[in-house]
Backbone bond lengths (Angstrom), bond angles and torsions (degrees), N, CA, C in turn:
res aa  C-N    CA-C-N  psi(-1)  N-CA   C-N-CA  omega(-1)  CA-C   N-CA-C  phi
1 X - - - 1.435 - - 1.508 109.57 -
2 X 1.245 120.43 131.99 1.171 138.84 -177.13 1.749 110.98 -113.00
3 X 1.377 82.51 103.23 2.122 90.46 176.63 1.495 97.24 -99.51
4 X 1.536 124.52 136.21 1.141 144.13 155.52 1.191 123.90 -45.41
5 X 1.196 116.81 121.33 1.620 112.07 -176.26 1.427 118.55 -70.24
6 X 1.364 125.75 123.33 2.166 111.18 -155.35 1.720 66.61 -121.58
7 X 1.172 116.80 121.90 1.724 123.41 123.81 1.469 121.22 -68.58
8 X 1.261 109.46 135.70 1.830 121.75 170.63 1.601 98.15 -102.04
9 X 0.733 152.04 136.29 1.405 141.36 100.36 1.056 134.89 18.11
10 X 1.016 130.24 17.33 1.170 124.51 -161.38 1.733 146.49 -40.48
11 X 1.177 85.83 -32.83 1.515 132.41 172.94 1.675 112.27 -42.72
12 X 1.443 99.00 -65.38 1.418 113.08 -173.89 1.674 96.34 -60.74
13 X 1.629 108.58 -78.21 1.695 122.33 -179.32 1.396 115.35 -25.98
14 X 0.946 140.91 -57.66 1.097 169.42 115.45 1.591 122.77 24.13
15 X 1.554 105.37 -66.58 1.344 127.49 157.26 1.675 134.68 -87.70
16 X 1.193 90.20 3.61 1.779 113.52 166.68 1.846 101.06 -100.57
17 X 1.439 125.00 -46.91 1.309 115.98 -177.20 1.615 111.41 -61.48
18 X 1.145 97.31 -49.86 1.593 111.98 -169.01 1.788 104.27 -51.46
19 X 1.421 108.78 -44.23 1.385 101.59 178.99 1.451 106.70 -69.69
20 X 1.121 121.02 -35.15 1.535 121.87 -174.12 1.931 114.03 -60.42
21 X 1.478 81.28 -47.50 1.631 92.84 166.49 1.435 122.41 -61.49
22 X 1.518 123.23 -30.78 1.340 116.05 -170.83 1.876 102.08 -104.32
23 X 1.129 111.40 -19.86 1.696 99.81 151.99 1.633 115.94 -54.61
24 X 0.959 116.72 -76.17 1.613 144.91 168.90 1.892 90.43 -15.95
25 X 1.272 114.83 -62.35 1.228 112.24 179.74 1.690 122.68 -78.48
26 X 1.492 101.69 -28.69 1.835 99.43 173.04 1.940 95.14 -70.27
27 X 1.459 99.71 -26.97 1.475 75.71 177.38 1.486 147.63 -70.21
28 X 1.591 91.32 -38.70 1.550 109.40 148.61 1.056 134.90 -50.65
29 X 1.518 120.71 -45.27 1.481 110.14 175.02 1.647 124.94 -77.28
30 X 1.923 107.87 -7.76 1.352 119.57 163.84 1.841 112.70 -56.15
31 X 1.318 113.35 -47.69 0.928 137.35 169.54 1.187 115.57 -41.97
32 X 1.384 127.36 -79.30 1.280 141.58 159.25 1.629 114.53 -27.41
33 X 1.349 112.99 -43.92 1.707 121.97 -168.94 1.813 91.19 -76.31
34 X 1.510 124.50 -63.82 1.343 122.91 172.83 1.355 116.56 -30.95
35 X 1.424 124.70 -42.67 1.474 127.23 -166.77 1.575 110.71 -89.15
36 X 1.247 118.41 -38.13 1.438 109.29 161.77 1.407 111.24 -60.46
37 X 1.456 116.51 -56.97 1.785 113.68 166.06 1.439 117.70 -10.22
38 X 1.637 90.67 -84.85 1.494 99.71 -174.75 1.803 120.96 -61.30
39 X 1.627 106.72 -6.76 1.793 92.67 165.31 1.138 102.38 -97.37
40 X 1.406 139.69 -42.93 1.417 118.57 177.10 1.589 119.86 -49.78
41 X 1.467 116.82 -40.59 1.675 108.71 174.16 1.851 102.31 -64.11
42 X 1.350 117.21 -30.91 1.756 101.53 -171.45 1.806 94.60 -64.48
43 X 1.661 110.97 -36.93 1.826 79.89 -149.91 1.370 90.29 -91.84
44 X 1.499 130.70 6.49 1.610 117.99 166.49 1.814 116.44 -72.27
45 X 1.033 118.23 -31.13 1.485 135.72 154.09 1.205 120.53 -53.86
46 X 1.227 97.41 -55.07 2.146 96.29 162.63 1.003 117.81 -31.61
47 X 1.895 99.84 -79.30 1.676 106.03 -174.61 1.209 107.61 -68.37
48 X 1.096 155.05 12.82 1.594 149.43 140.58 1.683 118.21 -66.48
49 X 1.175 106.45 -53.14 1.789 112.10 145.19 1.245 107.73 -27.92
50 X 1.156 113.23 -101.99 1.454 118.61 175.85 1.675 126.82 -1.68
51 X 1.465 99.52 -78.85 1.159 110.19 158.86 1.190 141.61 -48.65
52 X 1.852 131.13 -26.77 0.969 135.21 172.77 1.351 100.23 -74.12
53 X 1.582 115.67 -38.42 1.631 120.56 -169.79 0.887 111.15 -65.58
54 X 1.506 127.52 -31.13 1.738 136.67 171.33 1.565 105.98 -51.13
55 X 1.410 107.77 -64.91 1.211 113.89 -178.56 1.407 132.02 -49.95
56 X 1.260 108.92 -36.66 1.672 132.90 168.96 1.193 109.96 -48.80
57 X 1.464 118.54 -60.71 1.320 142.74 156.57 1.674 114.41 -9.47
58 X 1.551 87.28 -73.26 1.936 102.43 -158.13 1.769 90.41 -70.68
59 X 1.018 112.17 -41.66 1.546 117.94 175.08 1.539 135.26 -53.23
60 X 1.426 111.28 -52.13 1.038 102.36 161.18 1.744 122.08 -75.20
61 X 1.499 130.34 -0.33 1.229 153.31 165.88 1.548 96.50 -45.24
62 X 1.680 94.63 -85.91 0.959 127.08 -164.38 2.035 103.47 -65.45
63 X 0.842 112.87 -36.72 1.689 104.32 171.02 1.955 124.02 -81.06
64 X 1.079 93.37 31.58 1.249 95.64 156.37 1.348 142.89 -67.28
65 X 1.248 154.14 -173.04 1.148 167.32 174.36 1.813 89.65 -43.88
66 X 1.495 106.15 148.61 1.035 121.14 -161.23 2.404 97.77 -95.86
67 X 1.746 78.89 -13.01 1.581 94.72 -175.43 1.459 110.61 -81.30
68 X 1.232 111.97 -63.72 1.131 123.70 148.72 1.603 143.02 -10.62
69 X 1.550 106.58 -61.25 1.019 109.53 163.70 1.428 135.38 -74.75
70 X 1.884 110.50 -9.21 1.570 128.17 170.20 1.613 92.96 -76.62
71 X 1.222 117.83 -26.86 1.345 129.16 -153.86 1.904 98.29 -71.24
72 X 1.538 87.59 -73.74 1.438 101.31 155.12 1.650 123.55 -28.40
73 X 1.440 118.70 -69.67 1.246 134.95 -175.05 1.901 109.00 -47.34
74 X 1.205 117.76 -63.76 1.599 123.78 133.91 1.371 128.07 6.02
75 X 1.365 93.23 -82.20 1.530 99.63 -176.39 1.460 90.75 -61.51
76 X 1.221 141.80 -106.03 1.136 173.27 -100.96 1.876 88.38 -73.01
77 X 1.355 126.34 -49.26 1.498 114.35 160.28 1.200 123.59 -78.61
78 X 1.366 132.93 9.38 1.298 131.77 159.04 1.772 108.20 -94.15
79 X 1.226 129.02 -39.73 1.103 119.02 161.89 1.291 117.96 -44.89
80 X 1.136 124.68 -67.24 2.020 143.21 173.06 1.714 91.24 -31.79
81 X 0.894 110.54 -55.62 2.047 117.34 -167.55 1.747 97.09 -58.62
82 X 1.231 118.05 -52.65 1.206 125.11 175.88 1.271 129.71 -51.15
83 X 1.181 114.81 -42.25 1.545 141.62 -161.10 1.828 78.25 -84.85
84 X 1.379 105.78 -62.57 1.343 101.98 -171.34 1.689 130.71 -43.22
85 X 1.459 84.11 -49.89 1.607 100.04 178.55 2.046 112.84 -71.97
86 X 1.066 101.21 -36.86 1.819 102.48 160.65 1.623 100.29 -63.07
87 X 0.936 154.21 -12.96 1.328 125.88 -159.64 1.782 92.23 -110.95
88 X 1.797 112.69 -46.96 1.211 95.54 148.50 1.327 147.89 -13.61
89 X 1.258 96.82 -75.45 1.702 125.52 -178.87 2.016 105.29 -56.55
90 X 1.356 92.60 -44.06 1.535 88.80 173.78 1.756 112.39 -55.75
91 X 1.683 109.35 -63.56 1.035 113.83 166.09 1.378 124.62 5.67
92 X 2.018 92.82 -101.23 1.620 109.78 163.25 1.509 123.53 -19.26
93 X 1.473 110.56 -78.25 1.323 91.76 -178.41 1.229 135.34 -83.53
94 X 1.498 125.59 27.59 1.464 123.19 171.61 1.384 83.01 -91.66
95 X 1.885 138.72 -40.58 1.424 111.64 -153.27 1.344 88.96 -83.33
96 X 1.288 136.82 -4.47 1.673 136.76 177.59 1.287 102.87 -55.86
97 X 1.264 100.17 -61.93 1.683 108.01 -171.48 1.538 128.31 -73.25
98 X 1.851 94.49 -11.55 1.770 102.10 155.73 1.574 127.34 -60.86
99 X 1.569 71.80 -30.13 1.905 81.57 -165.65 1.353 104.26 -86.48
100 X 1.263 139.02 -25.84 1.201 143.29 174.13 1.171 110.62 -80.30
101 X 1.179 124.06 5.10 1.888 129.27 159.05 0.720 92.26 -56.46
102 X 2.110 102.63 -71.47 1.187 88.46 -121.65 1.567 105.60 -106.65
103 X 1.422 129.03 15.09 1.205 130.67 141.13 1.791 110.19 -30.97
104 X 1.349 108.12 -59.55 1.305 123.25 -155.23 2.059 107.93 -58.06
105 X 1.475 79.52 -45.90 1.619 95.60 176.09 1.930 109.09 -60.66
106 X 1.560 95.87 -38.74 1.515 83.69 -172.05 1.137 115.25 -76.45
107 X 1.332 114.00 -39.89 1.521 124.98 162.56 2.096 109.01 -27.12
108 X 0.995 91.30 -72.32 1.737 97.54 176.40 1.187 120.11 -67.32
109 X 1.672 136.00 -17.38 1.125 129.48 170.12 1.894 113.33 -87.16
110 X 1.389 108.56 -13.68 1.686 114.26 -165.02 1.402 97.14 -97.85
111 X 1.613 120.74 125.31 1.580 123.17 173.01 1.383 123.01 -58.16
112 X 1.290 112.68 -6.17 1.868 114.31 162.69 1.438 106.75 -52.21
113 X 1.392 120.73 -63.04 1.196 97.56 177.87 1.614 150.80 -60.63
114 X 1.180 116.22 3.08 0.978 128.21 175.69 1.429 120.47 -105.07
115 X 1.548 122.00 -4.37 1.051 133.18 121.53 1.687 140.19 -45.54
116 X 1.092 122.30 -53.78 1.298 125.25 133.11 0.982 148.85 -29.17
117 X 1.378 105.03 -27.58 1.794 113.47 172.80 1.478 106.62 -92.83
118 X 1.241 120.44 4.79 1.769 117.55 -158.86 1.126 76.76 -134.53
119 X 1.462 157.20 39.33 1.581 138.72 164.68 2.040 76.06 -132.39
């Protein structure tokens, strides 16, 4: 059996797909580049959301009644006065209770007292 020898071209076919193929692929990866694009601009807008909403937040907080916020202002140095005066008060009586050691100690270390206990 005798098969005919067929040359293709190959050359040409070949170099027509390949371009077709590598459009096909710059196109896709255009695609691909747009779509990361467009999520990095959505979640940069997010956290700008966010942030404006934060801000909205502390703002309308903070824009309240002009009474209110003396009201606020008030409280907030009467607490501080408090806090203050407990920490005082702590003070005092821890050095209270130094001193009432060490009375106690001298008391028990000085031989007067043991005079005292025998009268």
């Amino acid at each position: 059996m005798w098969l005919p020898d067929i040359v293709l071209d190959v050359s040409s076919t070949s170099s027509e797909d390949s371009d077709e193929e590598n459009e096909e692929l710059n196109k896709l990866q255009a695609l691909q580049e747009k779509r990361i694009n467009e999520e990095e601009e959505k979640k940069k807008e997010k956290s700008k959301e966010k942030i404006k909403l934060k801000k909205k937040r502390k703002r309308s907080y903070s824009s309240s009644t002009e009474e209110d916020s003396s009201k606020q202002k008030k409280q907030k140095y009467q607490k501080k006065e408090k806090k203050k005066e407990k920490k005082n008060k702590s003070k005092k009586g821890k050095h209270h209770k130094k001193e009432k050691k060490k009375r106690k100690k001298e008391k028990r270390s000085s031989p007067d007292r043991s005079e005292f206990t025998k009268k």
